[in-house]
C-alpha positions as CSV (number, residue, x, y, z in Angstrom):
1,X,10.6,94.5,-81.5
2,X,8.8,97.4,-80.1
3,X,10.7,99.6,-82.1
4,X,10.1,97.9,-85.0
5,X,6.4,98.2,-84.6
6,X,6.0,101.6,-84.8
7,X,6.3,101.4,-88.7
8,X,3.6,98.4,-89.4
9,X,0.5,98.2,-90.0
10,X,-1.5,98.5,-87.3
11,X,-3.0,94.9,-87.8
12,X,0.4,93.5,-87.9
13,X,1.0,94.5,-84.3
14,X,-2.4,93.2,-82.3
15,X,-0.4,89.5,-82.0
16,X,2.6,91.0,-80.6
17,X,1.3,93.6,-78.4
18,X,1.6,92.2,-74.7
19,X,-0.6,93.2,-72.0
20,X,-3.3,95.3,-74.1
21,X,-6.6,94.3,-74.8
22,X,-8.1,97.8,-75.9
23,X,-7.1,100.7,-77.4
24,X,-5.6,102.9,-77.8
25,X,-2.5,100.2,-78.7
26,X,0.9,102.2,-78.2
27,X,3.7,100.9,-80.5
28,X,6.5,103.0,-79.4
29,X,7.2,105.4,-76.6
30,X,10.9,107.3,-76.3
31,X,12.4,110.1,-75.6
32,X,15.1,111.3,-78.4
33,X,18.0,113.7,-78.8
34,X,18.6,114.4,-82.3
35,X,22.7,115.2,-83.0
36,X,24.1,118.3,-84.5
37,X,22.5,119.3,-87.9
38,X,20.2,116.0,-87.8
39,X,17.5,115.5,-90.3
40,X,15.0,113.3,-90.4
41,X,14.4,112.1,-94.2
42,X,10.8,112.0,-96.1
43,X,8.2,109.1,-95.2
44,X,5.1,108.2,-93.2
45,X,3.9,105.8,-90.8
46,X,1.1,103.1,-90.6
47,X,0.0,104.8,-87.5
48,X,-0.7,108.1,-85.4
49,X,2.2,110.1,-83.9
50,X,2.4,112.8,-81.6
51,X,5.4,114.4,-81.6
52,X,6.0,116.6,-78.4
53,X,9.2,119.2,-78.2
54,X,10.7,118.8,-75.2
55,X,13.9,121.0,-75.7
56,X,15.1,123.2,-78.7
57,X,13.4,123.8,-82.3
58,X,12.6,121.5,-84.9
59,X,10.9,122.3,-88.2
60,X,8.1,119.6,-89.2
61,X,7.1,119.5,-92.1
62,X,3.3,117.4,-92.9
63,X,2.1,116.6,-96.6
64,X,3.8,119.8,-97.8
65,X,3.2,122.1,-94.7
66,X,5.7,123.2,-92.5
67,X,5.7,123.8,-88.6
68,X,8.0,125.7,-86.7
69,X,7.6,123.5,-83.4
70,X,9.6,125.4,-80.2
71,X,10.0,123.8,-76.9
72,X,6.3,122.6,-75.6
73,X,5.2,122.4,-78.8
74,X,2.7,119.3,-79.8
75,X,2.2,118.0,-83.2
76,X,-0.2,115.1,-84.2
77,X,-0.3,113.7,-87.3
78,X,-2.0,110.6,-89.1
79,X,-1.6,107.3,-91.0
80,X,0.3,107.8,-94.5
81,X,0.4,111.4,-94.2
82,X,4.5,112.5,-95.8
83,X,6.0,114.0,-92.9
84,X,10.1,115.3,-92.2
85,X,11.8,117.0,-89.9
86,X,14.7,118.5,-90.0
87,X,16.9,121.1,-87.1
88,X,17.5,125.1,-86.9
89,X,21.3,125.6,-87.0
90,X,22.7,126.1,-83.8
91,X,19.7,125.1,-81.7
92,X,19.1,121.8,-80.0
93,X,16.4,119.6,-80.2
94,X,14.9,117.1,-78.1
95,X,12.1,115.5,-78.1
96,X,9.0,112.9,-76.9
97,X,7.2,110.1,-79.6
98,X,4.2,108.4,-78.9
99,X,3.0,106.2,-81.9
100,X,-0.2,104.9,-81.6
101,X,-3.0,103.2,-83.2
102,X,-6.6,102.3,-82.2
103,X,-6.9,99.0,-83.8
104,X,-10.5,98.3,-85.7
105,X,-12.7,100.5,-83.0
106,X,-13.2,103.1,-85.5
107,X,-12.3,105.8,-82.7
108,X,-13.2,109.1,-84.2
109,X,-9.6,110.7,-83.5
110,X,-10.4,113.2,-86.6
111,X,-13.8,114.7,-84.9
112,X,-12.0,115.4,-82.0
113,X,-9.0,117.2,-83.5
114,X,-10.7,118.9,-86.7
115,X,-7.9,118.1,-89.2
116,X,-5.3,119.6,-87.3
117,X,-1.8,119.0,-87.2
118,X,-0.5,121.8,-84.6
119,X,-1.6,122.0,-81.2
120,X,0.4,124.9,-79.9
121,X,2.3,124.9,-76.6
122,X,1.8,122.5,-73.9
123,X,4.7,123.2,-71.7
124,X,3.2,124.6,-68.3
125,X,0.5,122.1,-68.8
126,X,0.4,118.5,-67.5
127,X,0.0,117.2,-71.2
128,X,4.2,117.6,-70.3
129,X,4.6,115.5,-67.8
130,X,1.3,112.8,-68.9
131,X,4.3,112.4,-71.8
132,X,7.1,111.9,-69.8
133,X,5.0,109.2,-67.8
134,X,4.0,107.4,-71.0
135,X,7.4,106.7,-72.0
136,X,8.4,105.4,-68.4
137,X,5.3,103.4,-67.9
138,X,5.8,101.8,-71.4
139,X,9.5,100.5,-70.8
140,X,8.1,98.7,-68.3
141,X,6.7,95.4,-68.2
142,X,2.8,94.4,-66.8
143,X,-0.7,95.0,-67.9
144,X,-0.6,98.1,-64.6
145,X,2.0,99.9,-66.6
146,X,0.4,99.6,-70.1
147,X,-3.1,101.0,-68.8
148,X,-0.9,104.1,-67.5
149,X,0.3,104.5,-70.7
150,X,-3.0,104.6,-72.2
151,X,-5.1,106.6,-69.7
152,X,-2.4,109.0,-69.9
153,X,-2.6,108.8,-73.8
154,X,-6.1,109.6,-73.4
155,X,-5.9,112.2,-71.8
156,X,-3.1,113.8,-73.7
157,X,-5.8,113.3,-76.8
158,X,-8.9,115.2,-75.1
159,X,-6.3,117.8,-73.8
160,X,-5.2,118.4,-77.8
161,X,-8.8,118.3,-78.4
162,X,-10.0,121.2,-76.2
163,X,-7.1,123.1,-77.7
164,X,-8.5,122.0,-81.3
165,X,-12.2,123.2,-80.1
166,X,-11.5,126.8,-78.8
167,X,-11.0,128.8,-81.5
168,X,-15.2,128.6,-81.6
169,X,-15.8,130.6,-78.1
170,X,-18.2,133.1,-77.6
171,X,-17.5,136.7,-77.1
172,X,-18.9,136.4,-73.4
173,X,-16.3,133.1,-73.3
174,X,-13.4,134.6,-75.4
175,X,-13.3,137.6,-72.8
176,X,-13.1,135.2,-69.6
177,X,-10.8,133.0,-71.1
178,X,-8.8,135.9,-71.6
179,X,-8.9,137.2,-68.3
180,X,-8.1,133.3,-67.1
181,X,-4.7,133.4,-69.1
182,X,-3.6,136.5,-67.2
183,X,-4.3,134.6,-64.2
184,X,-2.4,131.7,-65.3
185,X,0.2,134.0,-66.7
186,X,0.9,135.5,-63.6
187,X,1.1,132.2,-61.5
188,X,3.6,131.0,-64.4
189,X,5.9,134.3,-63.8
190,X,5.5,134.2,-59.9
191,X,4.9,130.7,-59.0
192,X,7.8,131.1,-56.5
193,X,6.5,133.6,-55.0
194,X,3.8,133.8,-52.0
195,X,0.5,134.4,-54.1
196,X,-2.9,134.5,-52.9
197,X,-6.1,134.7,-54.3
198,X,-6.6,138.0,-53.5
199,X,-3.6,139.4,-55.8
200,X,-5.3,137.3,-58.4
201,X,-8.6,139.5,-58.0
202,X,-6.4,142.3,-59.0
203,X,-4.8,140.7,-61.5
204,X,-8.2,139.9,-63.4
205,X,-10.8,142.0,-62.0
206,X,-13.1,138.6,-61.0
207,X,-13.8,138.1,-57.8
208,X,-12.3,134.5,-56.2
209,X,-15.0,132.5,-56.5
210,X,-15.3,132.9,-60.1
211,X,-12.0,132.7,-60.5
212,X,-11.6,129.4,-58.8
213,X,-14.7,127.9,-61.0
214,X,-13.3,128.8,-64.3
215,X,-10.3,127.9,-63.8
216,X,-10.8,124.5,-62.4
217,X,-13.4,124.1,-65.6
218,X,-10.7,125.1,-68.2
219,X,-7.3,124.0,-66.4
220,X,-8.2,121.2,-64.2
221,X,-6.8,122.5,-61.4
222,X,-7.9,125.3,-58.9
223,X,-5.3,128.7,-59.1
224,X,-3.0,127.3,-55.9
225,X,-3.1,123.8,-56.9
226,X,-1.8,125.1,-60.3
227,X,1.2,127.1,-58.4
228,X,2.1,124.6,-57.0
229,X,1.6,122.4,-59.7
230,X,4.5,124.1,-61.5
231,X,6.5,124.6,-58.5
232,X,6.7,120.3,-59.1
233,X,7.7,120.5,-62.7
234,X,9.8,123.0,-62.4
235,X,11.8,121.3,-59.2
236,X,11.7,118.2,-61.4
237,X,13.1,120.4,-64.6
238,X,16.1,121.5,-62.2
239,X,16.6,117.8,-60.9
240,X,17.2,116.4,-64.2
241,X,19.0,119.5,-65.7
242,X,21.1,120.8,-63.3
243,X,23.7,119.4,-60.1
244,X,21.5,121.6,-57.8
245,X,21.4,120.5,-54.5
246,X,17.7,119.7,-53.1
247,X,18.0,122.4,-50.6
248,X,18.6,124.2,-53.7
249,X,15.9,123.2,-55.9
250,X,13.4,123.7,-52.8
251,X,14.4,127.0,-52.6
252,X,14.3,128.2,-55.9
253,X,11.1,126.9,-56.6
254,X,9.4,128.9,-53.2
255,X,10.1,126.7,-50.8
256,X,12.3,127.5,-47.3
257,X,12.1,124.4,-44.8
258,X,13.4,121.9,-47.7
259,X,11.4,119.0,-45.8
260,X,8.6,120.1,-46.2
261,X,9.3,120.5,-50.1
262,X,10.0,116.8,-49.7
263,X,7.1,115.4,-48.0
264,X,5.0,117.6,-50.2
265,X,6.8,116.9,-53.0
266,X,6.2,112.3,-52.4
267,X,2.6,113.4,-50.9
268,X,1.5,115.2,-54.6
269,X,3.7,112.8,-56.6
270,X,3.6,109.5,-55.0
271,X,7.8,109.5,-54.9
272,X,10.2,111.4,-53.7
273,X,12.3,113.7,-56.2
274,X,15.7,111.7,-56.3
275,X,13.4,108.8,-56.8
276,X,12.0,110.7,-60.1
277,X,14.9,111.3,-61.0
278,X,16.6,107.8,-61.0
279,X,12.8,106.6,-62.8
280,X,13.8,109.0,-65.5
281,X,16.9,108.2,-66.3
282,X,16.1,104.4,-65.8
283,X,13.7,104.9,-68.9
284,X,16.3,106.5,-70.6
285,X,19.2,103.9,-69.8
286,X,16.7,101.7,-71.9
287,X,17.7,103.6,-74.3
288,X,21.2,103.5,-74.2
289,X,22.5,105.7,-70.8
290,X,24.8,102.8,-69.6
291,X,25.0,104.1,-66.2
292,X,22.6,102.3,-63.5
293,X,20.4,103.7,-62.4
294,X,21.8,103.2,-58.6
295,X,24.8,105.3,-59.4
296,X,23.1,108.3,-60.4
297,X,21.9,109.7,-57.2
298,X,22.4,109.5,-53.7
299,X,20.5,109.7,-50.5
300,X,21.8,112.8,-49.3
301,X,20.7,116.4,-49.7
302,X,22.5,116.1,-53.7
303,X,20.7,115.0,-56.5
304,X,24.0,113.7,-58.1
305,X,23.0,113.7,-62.1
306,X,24.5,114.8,-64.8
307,X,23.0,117.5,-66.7
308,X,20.1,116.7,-69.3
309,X,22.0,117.6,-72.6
310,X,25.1,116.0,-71.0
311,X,23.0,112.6,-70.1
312,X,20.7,112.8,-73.8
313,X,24.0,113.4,-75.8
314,X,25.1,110.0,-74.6
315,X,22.3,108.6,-75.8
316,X,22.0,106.5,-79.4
317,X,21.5,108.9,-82.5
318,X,18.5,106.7,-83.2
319,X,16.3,108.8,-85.4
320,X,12.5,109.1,-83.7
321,X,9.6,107.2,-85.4
């Protein structure tokens, strides 16, 4: 039924919708794996989409326009607008769908977003893993899990925004924001490594302070909290993508004494990382993995899953939405 949803009108779907009783009103949250040389045909939707590479290249084409969307890459696009997509030869593509519509509120999506279709890369933000949340909180059943889905919706929508509203900085602005992205470059390329804010000083030529307050004001997050921020994902990437030991994945993400990884790791997160792991692949066995989700770890020092192409390759060739 869900599924089926995602192509109505957005009318059709308030009766059916359990659990929500404001919008935004999601309609259909999954993760896909499109098969060798996949296309998706010509059409349109009822509803809003955002269409989020997770792994690969796809080429997106909206009312005529076409998108080259690599991995991190978030697209957004509207009602009845004629979109396709269709794969590069010899590269994979994965992928995250949220369709979505916001009922008869009148919510001014297309202020926020200035016409836009693409958003640019989102892949060392937490717009990543808000996405990866939505589709496990929405397989779920409860009015808790639906409000997850839409906070984090949201946010994923005022994070697109902000991307939508900088190209209208000031000089004074452009030049800090500059100087932040080497910041947040460096962090990205050493995040494993033991950085302070004093290297970061260097790095920008701002002193720590001011460091600290612009980047909490653009990011969200102060510099450390970022590091290790992405030290999370990236253990997360590994545990979903890899047979690496948690020893291992502690390690390679900066970490020596591997329990303290994991009571950081369940303090920042709320679960451990094998529970993550089985969470994730529990949303995806809704989508056809017919492993339970019992069987694919254990409690050991192994996180014992298969590999993510491996694990998505098993799942339905069901085109997205």
């Amino acid at each position: 039924m869900r599924n089926d949803m995602a192509y109505w009108d957005p009318a059709e779907t308030l009766e059916h919708l359990q659990d929500y009783y404001f919008p935004p009103y999601i309609t259909l949250a999954h993760m896909f794996h499109a098969p060798d040389n996949w296309i998706k045909p010509e059409g349109f939707h009822r509803q809003y989409q955002i269409q989020y590479t997770y792994l690969g290249v796809g080429i997106y084409e909206i009312n005529g326009k076409s998108y080259v969307t690599k991995q991190g890459d978030l697209i957004i696009h509207r009602p009845y607008e004629v979109h396709r997509l269709s794969m590069v030869p010899g590269e994979p593509y994965s992928c995250i769908s949220i369709v979505f519509h916001f009922g008869s509120s009148g919510f001014p999506l297309e202020e926020l977003i200035d016409g836009r279709h693409y958003f640019g890369s989102f892949e060392e933000h937490p717009v990543k893993e808000w996405l990866q949340r939505i589709v496990m909180h929405y397989h779920q059943p409860g009015i808790v899990h639906q409000m997850e889905c839409q906070q984090l919706l949201v946010r994923t929508i005022v994070e697109a925004a902000k991307q939508s509203k900088s190209a209208s900085l000031t000089p004074i602005q452009l030049k800090n924001a500059n100087k932040l992205m080497q910041v947040k470059n460096f962090i990205r390329n050493h995040y494993q490594e033991d950085i302070q804010l004093g290297l970061l000083e260097g790095v920008s030529g701002l002193s720590r302070n001011y460091i600290c307050r612009l980047f909490k004001a653009e990011f969200g997050l102060l510099p450390l909290q970022y590091m290790v921020w992405l030290r999370f994902q990236k253990a997360k990437q590994l545990a979903v993508t890899t047979n690496m030991s948690v020893t291992e994945i502690a390690r390679a993400v900066g970490y020596n004494d591997v329990h303290s990884f994991g009571k950081m790791f369940k303090k920042k997160t709320g679960i451990s990382l094998s529970q993550f792991s089985s969470s994730f692949y529990m949303t995806e066995g809704q989508l056809g993995l017919d492993d339970p989700p019992s069987n694919r770890h254990t409690e050991d020092d192994r996180v014992a899953l298969p590999p993510f192409k491996e694990a998505c390759d098993r799942l339905p060739c069901e085109a997205p939405a």
